[in-house]
DOLUMPA-185608 format. One record per residue: residue number from 1; x, z, y of N, C-alpha, C in turn. Coordinates in Angstrom, 2 decimals. Layout:
BEGIN
[site NUM, [X, Z, Y], [X, Z, Y], [X, Z, Y]]
...
This chain:
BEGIN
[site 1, [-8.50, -18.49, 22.37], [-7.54, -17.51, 21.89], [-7.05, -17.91, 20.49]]
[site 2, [-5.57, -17.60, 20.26], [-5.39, -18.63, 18.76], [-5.48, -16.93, 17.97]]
[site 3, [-5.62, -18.18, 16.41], [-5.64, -17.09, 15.57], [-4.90, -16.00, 15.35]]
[site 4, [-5.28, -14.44, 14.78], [-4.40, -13.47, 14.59], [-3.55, -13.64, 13.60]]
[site 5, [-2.26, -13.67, 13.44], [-1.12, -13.96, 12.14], [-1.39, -12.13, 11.78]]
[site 6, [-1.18, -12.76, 10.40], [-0.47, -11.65, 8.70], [0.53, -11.72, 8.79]]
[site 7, [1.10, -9.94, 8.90], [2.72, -9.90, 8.57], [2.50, -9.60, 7.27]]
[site 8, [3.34, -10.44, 7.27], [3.90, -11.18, 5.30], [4.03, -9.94, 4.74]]
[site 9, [4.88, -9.29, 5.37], [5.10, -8.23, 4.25], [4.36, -7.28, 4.37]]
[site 10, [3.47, -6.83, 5.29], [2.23, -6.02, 4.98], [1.53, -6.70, 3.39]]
[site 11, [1.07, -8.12, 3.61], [0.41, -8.51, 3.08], [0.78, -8.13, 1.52]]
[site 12, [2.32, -8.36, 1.30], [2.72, -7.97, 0.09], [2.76, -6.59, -0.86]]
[site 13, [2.57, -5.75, 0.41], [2.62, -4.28, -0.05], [1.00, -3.54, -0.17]]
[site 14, [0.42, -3.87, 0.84], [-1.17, -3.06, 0.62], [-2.39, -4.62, 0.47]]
[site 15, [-3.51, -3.72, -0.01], [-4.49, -4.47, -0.66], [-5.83, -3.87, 0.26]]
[site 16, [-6.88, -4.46, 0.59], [-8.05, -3.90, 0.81], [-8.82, -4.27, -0.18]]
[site 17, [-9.37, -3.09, -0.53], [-10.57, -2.75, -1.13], [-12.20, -3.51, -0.78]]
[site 18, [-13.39, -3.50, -1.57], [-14.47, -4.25, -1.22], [-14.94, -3.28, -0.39]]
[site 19, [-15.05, -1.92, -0.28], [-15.35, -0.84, 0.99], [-14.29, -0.39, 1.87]]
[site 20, [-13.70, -1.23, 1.69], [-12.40, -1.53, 3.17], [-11.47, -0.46, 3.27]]
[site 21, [-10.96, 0.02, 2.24], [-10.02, 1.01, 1.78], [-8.96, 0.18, 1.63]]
[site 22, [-7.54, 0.68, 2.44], [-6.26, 0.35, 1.72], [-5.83, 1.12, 1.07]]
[site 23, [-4.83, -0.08, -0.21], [-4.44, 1.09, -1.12], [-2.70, 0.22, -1.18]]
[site 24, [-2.39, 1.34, -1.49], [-1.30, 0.92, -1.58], [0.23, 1.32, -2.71]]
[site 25, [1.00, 0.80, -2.85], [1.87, 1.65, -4.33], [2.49, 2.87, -3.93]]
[site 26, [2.61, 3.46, -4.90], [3.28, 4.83, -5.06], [4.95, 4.47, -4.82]]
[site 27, [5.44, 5.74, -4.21], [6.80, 5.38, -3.96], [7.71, 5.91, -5.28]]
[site 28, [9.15, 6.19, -5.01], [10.24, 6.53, -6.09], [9.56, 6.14, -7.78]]
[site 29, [9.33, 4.30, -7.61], [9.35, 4.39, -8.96], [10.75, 3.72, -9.43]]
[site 30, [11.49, 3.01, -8.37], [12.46, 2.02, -8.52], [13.62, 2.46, -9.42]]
[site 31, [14.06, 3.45, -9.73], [15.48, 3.63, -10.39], [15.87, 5.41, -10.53]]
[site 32, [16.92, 5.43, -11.01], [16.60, 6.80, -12.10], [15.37, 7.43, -12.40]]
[site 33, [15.07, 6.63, -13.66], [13.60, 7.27, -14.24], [14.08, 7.95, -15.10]]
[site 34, [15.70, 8.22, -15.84], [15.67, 8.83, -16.95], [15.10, 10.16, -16.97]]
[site 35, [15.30, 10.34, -15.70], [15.47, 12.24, -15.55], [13.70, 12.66, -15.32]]
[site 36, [13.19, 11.45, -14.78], [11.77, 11.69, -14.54], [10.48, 11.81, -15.59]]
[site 37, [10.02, 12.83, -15.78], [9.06, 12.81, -16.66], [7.89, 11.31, -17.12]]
[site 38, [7.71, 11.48, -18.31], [6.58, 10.12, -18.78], [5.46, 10.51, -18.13]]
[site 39, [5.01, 11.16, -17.94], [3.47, 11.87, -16.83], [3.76, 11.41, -15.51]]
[site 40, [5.10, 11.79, -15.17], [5.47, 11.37, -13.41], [5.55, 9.91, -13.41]]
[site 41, [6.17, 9.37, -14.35], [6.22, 7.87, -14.41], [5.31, 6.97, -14.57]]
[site 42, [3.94, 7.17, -15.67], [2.98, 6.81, -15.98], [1.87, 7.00, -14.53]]
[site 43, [2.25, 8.11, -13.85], [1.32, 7.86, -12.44], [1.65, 7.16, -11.48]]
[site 44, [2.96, 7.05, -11.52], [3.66, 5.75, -10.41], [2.77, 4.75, -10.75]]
[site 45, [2.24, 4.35, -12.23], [1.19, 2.87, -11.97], [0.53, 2.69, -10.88]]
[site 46, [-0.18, 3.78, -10.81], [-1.49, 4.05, -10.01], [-1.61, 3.64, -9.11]]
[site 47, [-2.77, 2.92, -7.82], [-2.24, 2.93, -6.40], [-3.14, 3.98, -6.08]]
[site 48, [-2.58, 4.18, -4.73], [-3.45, 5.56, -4.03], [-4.01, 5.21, -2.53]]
[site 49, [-4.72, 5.46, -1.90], [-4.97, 5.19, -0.61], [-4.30, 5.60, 0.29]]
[site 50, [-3.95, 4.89, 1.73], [-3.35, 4.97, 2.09], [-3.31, 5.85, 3.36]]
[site 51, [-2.60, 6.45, 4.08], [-3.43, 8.42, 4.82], [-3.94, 7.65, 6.33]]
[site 52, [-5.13, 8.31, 6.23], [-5.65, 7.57, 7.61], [-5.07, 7.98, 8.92]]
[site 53, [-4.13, 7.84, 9.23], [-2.98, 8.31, 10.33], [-2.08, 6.71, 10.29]]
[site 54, [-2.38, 6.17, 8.93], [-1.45, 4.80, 9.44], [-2.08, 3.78, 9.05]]
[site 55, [-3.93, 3.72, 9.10], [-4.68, 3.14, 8.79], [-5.28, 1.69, 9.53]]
[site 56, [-4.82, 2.13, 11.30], [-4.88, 1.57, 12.17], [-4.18, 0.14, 12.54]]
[site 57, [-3.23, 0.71, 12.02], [-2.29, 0.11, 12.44], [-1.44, -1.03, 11.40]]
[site 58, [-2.18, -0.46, 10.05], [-1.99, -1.28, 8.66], [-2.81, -2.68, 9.01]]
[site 59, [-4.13, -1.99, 9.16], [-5.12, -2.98, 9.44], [-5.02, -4.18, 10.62]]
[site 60, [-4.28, -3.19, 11.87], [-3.65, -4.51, 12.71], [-2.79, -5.46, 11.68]]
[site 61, [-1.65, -4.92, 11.27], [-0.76, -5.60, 10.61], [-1.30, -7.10, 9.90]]
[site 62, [-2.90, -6.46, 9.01], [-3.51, -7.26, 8.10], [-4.15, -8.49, 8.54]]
[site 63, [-4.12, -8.13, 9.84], [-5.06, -9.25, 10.77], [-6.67, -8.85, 10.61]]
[site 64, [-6.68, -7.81, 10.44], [-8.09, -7.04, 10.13], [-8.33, -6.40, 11.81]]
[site 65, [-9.61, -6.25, 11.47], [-10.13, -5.42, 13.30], [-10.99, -4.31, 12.62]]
């Protein structure tokens, strides 16, 4: 059976964790920030995990089982 391929761009967007958590970036940080608070903006750093409803299927993506 040949190997399982990484979609690229999964790969680019989420990360696993050493206890096998994906995490992944926060959305609306891309453009009009003027109007957006420094608190709202400063948490866009953050990553957050990702909701286990599309956990499955991330992990296919990752070439993970």
């Amino acid at each position: 059976m040949p190997k399982m391929k990484t979609r690229r761009g999964a790969a680019k967007r989420f990360r696993v964790t050493g206890s096998g958590k994906i995490m992944r970036a926060k959305a609306y940080k891309s453009h009009i920030m003027t109007k957006k608070s420094q608190k709202r903006k400063r948490n866009f750093r953050h990553e957050t995990e990702v909701a286990a409803a599309d956990t499955k299927v991330i992990k296919r993506e990752l070439g993970l089982r």
